[in-house]
C-alpha positions in Angstrom: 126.9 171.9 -191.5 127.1 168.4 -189.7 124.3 167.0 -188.4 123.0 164.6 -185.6 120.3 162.0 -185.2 117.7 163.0 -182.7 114.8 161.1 -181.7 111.5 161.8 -180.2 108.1 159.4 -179.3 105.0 160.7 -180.7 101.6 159.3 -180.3 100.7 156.9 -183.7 97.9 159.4 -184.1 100.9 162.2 -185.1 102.9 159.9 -186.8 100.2 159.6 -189.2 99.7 162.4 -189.4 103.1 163.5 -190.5 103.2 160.9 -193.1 100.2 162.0 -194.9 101.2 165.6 -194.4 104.8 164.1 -196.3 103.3 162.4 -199.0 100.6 165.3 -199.9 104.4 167.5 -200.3 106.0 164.5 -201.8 108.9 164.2 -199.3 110.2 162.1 -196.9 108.3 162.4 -193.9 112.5 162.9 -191.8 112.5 166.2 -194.0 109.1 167.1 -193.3 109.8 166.8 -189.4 113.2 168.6 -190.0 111.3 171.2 -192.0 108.6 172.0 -188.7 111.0 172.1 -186.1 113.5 174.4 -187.8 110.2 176.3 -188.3 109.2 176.2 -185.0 112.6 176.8 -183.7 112.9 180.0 -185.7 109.3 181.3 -184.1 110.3 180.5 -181.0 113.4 182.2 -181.0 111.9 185.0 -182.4 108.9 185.5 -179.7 111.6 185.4 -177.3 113.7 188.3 -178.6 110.5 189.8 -179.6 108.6 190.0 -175.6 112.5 191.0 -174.4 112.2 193.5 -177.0 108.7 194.6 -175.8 110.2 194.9 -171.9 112.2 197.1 -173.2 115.4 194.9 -172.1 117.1 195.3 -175.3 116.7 197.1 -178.8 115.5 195.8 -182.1 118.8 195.2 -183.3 120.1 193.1 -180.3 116.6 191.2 -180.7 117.2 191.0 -184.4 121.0 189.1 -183.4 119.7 186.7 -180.5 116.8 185.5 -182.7 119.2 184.9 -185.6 118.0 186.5 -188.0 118.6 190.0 -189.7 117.0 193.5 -188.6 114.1 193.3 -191.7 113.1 190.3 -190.2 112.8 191.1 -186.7 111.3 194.4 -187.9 108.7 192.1 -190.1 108.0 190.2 -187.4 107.2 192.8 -185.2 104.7 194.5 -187.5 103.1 191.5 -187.9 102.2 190.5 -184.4 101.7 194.3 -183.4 104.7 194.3 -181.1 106.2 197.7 -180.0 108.5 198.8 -177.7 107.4 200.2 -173.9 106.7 203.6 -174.0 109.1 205.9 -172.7 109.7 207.4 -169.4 109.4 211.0 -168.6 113.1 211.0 -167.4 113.2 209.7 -171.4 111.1 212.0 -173.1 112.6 215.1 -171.6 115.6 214.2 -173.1 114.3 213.4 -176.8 112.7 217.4 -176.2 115.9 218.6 -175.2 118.0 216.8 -178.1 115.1 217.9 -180.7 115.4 221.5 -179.2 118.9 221.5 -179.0 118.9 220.5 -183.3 116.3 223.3 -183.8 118.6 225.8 -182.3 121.9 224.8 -184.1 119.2 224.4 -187.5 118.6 228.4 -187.2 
């Protein structure tokens, strides 16, 4: 994967900070910055397909895709900030009786 140069101002106060942070891992502190944005990125992307999830705009597996990362993931993530998905309408739980009544019939 190519990649570009980006640059950023931070207060001296972070700076420091990320350079003691670096040499407590024993890495250069450019990896250690690389390292916490890709991090954050990755959160970020997730609580975004997560709360779109949570409307009820889209599905776990379309959440799973825009966050970029695979369906155990999403799922894991979910889980672990108690996210779940809107409850359903009455228009949609008649429907999930009908289906379930429509399988015990065949079932008999």
């Amino acid at each position: 994967m190519e990649t570009r140069v980006v640059t950023t101002r931070l207060p001296d106060i972070y700076i420091h900070e990320l350079q003691s942070l670096a040499q407590e891992e024993h890495i250069e502190r450019a990896v250690l910055i690389r390292k916490l944005l890709l991090d954050s990125l990755e959160d970020y992307m997730l609580k975004k397909a997560a709360e779109s999830y949570q409307r009820g705009d889209i599905g776990i597996e379309e959440a799973a895709v825009r966050a970029k990362v695979s369906t155990w993931r999403m799922i894991e993530y979910l889980r672990k900030h108690n996210i779940t998905s809107p409850p359903e309408t009455l228009g949609e739980l008649g429907e999930g009786i009908k289906r379930s009544e429509d399988i015990m019939k065949r079932s008999k």
